[in-house]
mmCIF entry with sequence, helices, sheets and N, C-alpha, C, O atoms, coordinates in Angstrom:
data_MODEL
# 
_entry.id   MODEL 
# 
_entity.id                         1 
_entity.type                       polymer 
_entity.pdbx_number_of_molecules   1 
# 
_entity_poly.entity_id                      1 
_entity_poly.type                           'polypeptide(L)' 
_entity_poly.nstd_linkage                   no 
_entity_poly.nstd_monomer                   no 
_entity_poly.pdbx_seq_one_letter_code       
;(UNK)(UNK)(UNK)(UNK)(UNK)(UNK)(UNK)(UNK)(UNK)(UNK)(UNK)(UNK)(UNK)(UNK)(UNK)(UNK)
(UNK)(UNK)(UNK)(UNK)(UNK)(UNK)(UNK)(UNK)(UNK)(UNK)(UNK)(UNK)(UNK)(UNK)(UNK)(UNK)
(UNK)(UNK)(UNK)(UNK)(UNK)(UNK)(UNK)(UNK)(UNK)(UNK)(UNK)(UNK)(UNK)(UNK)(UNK)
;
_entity_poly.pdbx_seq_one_letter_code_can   XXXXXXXXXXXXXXXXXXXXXXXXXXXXXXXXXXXXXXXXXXXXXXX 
_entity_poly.pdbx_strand_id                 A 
# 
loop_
_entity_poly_seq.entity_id 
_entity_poly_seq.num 
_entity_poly_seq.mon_id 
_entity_poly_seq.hetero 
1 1  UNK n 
1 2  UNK n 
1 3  UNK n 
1 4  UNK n 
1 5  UNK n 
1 6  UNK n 
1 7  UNK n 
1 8  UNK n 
1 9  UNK n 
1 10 UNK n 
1 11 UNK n 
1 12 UNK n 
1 13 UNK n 
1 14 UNK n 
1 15 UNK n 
1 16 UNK n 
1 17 UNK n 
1 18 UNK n 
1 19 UNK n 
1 20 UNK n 
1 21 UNK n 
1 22 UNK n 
1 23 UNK n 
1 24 UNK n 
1 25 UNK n 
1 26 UNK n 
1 27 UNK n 
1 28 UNK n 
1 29 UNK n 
1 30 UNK n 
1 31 UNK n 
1 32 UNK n 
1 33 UNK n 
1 34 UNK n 
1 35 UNK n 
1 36 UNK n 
1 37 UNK n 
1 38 UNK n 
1 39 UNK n 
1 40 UNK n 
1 41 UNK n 
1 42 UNK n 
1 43 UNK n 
1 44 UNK n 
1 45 UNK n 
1 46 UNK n 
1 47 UNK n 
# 
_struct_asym.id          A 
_struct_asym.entity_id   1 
# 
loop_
_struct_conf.conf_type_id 
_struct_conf.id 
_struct_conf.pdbx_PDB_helix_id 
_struct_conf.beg_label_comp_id 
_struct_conf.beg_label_asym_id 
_struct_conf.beg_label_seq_id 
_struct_conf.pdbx_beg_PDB_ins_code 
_struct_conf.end_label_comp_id 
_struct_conf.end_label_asym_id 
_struct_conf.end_label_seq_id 
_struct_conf.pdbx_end_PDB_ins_code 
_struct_conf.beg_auth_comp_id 
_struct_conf.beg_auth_asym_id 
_struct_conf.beg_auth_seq_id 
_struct_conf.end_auth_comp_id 
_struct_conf.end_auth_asym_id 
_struct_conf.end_auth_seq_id 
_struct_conf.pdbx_PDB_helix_class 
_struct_conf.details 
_struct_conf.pdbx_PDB_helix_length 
HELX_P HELX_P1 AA1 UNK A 8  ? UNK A 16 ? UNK A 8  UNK A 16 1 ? 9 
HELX_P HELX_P2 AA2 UNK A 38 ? UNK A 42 ? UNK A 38 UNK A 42 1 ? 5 
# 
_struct_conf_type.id          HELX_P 
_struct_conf_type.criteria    ? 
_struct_conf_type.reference   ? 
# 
_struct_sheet.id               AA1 
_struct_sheet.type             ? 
_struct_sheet.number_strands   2 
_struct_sheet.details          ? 
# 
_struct_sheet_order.sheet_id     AA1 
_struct_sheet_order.range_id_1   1 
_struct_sheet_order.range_id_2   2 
_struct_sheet_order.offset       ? 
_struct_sheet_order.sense        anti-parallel 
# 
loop_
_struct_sheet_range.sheet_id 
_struct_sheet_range.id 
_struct_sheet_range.beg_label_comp_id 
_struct_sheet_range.beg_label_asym_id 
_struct_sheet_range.beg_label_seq_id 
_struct_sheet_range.pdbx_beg_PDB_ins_code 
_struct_sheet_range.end_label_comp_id 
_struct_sheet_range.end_label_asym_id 
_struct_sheet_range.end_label_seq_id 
_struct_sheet_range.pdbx_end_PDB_ins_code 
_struct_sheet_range.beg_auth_comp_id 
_struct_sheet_range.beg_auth_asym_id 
_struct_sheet_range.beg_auth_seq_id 
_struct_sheet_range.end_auth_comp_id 
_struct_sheet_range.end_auth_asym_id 
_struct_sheet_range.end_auth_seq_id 
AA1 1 UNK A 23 ? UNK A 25 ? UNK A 23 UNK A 25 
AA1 2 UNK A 33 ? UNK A 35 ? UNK A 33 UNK A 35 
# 
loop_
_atom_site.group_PDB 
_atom_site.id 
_atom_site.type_symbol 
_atom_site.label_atom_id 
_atom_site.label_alt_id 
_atom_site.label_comp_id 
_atom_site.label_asym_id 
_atom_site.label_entity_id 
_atom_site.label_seq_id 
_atom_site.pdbx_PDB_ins_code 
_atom_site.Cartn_x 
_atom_site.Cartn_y 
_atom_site.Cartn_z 
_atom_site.occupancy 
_atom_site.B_iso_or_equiv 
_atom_site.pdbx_formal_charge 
_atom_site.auth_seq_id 
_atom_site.auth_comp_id 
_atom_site.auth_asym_id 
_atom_site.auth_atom_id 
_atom_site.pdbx_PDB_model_num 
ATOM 1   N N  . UNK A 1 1  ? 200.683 -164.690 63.779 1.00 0.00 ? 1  UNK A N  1 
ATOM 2   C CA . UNK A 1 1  ? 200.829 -163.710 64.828 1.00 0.00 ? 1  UNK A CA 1 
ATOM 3   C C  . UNK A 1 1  ? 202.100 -162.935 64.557 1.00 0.00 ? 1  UNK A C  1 
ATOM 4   O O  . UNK A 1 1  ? 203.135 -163.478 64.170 1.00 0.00 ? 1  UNK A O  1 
ATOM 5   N N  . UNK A 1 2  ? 201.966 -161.595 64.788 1.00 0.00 ? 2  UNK A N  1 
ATOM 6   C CA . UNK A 1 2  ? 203.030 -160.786 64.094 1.00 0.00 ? 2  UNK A CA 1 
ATOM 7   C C  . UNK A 1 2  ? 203.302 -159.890 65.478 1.00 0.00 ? 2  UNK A C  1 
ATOM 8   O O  . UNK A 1 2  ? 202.933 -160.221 66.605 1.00 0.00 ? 2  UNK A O  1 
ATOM 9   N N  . UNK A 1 3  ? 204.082 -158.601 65.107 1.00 0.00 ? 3  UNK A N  1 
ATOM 10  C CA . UNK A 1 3  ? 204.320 -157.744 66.176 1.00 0.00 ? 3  UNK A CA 1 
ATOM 11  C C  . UNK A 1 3  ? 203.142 -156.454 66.436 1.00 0.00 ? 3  UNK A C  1 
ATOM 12  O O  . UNK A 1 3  ? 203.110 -155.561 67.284 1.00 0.00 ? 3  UNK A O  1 
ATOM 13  N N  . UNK A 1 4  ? 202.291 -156.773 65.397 1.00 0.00 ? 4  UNK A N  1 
ATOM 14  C CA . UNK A 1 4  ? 200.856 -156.105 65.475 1.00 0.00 ? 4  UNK A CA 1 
ATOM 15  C C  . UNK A 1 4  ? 199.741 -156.537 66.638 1.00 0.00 ? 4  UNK A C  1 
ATOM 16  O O  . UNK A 1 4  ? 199.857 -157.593 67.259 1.00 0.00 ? 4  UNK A O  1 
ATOM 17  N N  . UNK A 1 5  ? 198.922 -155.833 66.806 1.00 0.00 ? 5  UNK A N  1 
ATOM 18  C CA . UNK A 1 5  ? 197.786 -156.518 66.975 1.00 0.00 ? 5  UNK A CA 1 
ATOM 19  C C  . UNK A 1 5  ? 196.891 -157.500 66.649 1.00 0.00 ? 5  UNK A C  1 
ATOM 20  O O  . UNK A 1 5  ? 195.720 -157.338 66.989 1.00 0.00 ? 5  UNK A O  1 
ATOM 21  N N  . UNK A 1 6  ? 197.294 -158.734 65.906 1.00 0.00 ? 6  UNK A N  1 
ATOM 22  C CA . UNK A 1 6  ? 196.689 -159.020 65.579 1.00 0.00 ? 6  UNK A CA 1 
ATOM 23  C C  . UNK A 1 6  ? 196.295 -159.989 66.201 1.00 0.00 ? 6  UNK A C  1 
ATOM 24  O O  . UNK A 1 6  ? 195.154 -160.373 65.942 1.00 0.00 ? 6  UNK A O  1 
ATOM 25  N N  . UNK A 1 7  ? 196.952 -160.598 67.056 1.00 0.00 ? 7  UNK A N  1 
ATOM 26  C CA . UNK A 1 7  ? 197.041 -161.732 68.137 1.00 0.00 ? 7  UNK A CA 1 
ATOM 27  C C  . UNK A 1 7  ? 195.868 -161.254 69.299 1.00 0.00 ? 7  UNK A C  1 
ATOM 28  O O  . UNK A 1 7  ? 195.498 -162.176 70.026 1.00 0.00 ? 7  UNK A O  1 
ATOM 29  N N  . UNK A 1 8  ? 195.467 -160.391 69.462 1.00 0.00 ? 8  UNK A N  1 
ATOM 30  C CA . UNK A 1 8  ? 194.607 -159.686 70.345 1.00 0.00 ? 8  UNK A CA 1 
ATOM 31  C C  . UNK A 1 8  ? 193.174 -160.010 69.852 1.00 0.00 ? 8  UNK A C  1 
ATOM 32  O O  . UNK A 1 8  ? 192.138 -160.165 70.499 1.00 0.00 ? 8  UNK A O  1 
ATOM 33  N N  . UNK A 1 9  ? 193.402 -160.067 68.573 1.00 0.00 ? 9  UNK A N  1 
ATOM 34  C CA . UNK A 1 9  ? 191.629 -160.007 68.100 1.00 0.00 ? 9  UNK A CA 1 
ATOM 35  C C  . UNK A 1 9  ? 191.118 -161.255 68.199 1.00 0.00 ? 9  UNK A C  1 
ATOM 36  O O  . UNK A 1 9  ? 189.920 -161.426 67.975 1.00 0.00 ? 9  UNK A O  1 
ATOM 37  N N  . UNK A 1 10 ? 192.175 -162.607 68.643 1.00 0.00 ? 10 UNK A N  1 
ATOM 38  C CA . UNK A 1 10 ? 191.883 -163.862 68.646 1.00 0.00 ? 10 UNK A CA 1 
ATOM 39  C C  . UNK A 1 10 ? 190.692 -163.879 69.644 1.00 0.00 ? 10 UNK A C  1 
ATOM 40  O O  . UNK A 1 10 ? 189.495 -164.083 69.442 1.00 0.00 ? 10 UNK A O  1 
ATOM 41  N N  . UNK A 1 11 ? 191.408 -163.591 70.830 1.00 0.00 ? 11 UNK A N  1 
ATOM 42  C CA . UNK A 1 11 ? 190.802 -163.410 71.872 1.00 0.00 ? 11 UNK A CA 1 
ATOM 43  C C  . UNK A 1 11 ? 189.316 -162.652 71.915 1.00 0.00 ? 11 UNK A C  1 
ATOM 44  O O  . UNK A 1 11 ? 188.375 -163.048 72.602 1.00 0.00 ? 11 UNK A O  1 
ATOM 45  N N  . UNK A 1 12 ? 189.296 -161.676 71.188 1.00 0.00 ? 12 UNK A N  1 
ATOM 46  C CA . UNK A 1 12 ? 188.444 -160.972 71.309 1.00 0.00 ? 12 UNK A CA 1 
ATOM 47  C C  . UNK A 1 12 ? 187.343 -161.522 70.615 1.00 0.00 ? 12 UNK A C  1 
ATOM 48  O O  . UNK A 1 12 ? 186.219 -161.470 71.114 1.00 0.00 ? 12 UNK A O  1 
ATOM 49  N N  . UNK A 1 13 ? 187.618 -162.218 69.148 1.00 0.00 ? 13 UNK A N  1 
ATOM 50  C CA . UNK A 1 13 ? 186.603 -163.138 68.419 1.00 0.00 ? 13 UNK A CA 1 
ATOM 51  C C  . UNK A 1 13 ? 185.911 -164.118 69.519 1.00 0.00 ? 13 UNK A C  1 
ATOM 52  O O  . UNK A 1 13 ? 184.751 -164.002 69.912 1.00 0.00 ? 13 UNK A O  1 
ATOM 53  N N  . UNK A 1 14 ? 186.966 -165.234 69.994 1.00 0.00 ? 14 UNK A N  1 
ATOM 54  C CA . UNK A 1 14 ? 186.211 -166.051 70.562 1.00 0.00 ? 14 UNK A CA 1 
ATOM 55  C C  . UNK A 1 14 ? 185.553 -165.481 71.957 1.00 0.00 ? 14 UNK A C  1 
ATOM 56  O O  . UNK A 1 14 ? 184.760 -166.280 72.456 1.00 0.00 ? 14 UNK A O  1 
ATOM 57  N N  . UNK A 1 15 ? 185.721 -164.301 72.652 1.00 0.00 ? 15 UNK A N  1 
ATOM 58  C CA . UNK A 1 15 ? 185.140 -164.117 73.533 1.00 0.00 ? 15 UNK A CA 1 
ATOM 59  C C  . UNK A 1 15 ? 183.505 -163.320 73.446 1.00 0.00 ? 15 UNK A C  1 
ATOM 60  O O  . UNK A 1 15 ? 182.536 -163.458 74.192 1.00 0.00 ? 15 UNK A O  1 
ATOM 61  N N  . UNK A 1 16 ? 183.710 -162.357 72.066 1.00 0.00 ? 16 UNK A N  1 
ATOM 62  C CA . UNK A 1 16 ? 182.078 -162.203 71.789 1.00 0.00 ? 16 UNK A CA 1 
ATOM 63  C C  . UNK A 1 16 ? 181.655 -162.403 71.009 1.00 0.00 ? 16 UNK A C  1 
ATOM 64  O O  . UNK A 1 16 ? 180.815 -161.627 70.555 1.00 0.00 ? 16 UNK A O  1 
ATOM 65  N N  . UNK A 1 17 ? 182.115 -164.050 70.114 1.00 0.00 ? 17 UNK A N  1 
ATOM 66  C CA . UNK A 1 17 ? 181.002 -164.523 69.659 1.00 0.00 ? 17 UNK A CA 1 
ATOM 67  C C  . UNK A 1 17 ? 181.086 -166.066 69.276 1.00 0.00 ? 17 UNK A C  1 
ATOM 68  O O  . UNK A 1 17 ? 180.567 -166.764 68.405 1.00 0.00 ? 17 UNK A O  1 
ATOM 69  N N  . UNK A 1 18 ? 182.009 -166.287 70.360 1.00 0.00 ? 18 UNK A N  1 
ATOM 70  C CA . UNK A 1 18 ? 181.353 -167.446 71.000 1.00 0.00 ? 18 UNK A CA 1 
ATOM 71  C C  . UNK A 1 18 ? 181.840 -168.660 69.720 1.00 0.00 ? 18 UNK A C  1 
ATOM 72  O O  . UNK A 1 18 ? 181.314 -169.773 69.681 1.00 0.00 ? 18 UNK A O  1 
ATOM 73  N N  . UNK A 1 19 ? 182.827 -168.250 68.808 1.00 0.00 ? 19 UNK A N  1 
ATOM 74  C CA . UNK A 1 19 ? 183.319 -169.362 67.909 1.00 0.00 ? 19 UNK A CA 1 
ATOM 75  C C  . UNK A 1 19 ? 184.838 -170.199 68.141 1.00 0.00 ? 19 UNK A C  1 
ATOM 76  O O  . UNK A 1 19 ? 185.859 -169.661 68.573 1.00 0.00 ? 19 UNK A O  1 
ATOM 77  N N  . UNK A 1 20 ? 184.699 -171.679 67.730 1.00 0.00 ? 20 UNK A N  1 
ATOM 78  C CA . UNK A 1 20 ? 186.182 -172.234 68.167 1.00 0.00 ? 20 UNK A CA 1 
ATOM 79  C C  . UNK A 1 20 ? 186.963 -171.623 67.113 1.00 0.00 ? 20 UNK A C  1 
ATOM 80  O O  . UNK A 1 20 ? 186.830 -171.405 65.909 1.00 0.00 ? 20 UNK A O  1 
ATOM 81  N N  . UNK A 1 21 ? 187.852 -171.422 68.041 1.00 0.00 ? 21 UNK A N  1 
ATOM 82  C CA . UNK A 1 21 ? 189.353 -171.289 67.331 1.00 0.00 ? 21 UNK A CA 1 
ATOM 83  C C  . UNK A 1 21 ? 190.315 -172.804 67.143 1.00 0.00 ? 21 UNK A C  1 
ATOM 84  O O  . UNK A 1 21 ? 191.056 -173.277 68.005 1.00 0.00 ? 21 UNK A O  1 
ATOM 85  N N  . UNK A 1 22 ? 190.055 -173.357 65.795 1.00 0.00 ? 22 UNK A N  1 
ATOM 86  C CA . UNK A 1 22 ? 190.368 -174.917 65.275 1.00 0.00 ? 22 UNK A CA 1 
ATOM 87  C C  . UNK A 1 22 ? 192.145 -174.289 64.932 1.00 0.00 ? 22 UNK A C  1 
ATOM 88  O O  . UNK A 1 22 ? 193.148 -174.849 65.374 1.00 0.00 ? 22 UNK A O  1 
ATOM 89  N N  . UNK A 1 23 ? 192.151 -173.338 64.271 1.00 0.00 ? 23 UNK A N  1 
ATOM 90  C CA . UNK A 1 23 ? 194.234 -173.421 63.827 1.00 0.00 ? 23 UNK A CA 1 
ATOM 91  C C  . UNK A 1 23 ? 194.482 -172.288 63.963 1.00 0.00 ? 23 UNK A C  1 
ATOM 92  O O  . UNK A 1 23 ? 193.575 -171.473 64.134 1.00 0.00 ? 23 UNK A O  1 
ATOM 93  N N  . UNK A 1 24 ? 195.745 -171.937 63.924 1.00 0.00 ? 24 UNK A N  1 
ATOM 94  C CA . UNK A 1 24 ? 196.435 -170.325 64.121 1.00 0.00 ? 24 UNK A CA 1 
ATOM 95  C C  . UNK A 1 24 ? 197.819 -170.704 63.408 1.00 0.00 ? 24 UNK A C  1 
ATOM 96  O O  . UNK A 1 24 ? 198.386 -171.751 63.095 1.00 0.00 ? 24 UNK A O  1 
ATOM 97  N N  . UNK A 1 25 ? 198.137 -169.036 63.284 1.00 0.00 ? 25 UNK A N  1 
ATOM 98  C CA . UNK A 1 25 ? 199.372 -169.665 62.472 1.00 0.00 ? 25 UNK A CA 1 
ATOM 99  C C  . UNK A 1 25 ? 200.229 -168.383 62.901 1.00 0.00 ? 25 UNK A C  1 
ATOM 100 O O  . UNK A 1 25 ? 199.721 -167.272 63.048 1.00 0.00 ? 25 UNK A O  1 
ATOM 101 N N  . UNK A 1 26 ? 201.566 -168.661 63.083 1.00 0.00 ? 26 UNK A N  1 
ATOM 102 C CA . UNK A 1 26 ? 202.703 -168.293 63.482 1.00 0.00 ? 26 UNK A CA 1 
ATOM 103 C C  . UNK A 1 26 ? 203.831 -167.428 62.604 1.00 0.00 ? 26 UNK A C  1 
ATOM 104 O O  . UNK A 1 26 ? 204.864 -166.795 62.820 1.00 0.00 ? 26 UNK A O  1 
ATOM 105 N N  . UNK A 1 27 ? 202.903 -167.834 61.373 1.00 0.00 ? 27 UNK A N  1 
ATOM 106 C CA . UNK A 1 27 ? 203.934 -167.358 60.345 1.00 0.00 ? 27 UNK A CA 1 
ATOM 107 C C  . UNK A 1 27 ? 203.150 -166.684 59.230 1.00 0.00 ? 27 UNK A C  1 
ATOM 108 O O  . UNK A 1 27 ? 202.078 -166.118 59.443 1.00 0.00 ? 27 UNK A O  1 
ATOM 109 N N  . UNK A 1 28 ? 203.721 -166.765 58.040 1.00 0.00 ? 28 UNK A N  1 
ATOM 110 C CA . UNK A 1 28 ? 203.156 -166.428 56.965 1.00 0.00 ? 28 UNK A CA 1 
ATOM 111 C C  . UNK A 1 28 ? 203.002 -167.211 55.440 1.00 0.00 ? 28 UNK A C  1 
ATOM 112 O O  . UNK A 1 28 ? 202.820 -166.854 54.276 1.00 0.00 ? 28 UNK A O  1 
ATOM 113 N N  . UNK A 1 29 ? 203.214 -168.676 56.282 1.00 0.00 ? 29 UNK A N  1 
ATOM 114 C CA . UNK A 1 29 ? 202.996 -169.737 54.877 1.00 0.00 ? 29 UNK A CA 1 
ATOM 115 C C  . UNK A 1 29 ? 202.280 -170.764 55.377 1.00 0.00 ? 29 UNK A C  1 
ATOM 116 O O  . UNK A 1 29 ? 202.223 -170.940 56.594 1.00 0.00 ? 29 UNK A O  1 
ATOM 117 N N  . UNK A 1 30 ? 201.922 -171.216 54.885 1.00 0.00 ? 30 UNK A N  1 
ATOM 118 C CA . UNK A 1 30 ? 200.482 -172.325 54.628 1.00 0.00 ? 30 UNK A CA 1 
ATOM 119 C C  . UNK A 1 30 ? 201.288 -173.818 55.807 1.00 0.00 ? 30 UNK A C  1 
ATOM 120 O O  . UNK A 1 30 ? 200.711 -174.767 56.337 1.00 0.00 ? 30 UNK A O  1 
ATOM 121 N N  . UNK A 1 31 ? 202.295 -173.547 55.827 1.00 0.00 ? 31 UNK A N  1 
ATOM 122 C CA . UNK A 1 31 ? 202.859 -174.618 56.101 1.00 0.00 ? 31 UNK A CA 1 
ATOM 123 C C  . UNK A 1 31 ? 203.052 -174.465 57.487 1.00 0.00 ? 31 UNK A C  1 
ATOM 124 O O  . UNK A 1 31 ? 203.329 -175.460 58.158 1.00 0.00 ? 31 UNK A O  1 
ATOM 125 N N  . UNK A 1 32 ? 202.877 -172.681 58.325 1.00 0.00 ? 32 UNK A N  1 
ATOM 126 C CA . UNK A 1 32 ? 203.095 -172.333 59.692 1.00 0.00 ? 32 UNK A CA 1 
ATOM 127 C C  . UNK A 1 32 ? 201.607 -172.414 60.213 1.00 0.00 ? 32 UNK A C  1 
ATOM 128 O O  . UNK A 1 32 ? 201.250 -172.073 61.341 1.00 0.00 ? 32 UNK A O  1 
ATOM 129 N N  . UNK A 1 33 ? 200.632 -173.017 59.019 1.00 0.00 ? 33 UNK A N  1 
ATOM 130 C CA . UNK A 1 33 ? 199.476 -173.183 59.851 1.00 0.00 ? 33 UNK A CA 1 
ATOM 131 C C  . UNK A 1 33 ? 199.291 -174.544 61.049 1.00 0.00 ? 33 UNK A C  1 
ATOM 132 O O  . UNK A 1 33 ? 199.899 -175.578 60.774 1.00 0.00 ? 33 UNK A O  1 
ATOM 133 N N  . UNK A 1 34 ? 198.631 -174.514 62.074 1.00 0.00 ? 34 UNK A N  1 
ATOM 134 C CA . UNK A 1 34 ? 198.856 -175.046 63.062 1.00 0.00 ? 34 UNK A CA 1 
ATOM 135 C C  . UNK A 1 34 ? 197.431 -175.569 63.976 1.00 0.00 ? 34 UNK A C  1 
ATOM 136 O O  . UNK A 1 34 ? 196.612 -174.656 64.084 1.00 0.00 ? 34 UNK A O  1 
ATOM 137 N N  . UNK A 1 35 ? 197.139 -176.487 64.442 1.00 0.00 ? 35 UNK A N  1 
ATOM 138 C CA . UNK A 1 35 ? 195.863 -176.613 65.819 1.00 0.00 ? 35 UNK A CA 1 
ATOM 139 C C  . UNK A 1 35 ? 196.241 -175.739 66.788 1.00 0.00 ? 35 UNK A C  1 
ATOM 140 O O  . UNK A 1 35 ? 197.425 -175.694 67.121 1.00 0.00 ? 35 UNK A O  1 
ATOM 141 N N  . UNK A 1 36 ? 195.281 -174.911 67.387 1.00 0.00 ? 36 UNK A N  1 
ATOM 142 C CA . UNK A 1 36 ? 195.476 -173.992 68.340 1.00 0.00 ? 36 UNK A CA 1 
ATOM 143 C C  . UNK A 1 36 ? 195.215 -175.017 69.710 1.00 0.00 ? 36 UNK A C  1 
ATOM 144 O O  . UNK A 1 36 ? 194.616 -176.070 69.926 1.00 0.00 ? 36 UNK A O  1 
ATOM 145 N N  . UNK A 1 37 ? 195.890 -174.220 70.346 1.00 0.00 ? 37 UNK A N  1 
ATOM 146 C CA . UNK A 1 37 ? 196.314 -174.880 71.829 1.00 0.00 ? 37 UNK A CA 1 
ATOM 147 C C  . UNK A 1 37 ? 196.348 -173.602 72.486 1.00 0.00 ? 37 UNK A C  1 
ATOM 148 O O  . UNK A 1 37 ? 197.202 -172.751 72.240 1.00 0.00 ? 37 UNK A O  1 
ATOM 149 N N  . UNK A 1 38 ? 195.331 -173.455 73.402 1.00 0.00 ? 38 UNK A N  1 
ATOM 150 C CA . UNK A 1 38 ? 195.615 -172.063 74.364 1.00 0.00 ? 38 UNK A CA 1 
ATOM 151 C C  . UNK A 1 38 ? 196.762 -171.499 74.969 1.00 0.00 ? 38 UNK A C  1 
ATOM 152 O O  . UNK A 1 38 ? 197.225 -170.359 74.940 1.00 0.00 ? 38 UNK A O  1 
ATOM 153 N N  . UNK A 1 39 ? 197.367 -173.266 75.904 1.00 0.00 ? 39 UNK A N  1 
ATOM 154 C CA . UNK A 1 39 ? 198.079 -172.503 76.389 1.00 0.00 ? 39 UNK A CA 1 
ATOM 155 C C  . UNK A 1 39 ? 199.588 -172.368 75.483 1.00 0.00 ? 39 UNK A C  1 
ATOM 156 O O  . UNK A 1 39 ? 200.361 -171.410 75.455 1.00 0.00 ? 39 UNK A O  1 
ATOM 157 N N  . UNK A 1 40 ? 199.651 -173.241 75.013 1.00 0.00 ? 40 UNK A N  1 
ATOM 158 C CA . UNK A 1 40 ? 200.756 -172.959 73.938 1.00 0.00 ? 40 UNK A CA 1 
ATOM 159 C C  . UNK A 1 40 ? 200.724 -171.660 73.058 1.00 0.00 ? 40 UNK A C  1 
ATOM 160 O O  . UNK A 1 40 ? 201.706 -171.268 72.426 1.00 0.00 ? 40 UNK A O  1 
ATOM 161 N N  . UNK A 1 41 ? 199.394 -170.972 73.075 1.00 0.00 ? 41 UNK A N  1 
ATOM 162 C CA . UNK A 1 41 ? 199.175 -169.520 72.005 1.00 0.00 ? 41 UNK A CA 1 
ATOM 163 C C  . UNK A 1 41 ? 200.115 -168.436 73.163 1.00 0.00 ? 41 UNK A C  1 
ATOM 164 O O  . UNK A 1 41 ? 201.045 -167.707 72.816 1.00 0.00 ? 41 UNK A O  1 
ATOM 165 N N  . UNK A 1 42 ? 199.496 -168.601 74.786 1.00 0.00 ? 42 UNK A N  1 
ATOM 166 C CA . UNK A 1 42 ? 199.609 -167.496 75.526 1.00 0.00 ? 42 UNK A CA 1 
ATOM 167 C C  . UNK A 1 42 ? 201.079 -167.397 76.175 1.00 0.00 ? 42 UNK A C  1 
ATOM 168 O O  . UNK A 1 42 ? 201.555 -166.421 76.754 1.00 0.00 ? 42 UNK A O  1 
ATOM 169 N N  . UNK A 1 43 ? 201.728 -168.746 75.917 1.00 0.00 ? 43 UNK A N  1 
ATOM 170 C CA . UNK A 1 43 ? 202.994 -169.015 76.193 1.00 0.00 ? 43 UNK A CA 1 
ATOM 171 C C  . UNK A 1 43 ? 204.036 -168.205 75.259 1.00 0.00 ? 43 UNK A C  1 
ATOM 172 O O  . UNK A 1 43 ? 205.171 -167.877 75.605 1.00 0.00 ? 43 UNK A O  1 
ATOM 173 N N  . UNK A 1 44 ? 203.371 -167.922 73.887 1.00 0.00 ? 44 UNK A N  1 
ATOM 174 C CA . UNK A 1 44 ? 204.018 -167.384 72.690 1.00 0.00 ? 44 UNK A CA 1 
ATOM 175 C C  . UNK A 1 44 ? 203.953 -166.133 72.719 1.00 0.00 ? 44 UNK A C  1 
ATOM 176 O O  . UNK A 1 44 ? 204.900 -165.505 72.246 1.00 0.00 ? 44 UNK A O  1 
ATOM 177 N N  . UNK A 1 45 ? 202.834 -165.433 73.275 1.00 0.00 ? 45 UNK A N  1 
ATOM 178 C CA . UNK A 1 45 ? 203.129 -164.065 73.030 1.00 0.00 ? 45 UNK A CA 1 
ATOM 179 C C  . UNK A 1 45 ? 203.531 -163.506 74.706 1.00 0.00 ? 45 UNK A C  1 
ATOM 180 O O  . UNK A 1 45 ? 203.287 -162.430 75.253 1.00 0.00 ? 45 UNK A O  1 
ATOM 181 N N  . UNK A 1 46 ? 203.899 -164.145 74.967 1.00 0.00 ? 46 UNK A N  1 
ATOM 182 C CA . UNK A 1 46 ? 205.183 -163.989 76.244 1.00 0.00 ? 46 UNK A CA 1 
ATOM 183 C C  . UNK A 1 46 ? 206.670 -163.622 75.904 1.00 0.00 ? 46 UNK A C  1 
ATOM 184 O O  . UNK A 1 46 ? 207.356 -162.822 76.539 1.00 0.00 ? 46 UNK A O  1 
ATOM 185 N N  . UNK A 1 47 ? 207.106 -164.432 74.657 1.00 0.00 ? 47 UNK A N  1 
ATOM 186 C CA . UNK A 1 47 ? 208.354 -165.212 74.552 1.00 0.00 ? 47 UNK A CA 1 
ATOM 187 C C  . UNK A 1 47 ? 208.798 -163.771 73.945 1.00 0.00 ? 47 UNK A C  1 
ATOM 188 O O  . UNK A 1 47 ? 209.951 -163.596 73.551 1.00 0.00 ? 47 UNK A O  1 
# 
């Protein structure tokens, strides 16, 4: 998740078409990959 849009399309995937969202990642290395947790995602793009 960056200062783009891109954090937006999460939402938008799982809402029309209906697939889990299993990891997300925060960063840009293999190592900022992560299990997604809702509310921990929506807490983040607050901060």
């Amino acid at each position: 998740m960056d200062s783009n849009s891109k954090a937006g399309s999460i939402v938008k995937i799982k809402k029309e078409l209906g697939l889990p969202v299993r990891f997300i990642t925060f960063g840009e290395k293999p190592e900022d990959i992560e299990k997604f947790n809702a509310k921990d995602f929506v807490q983040r793009l607050f901060e």
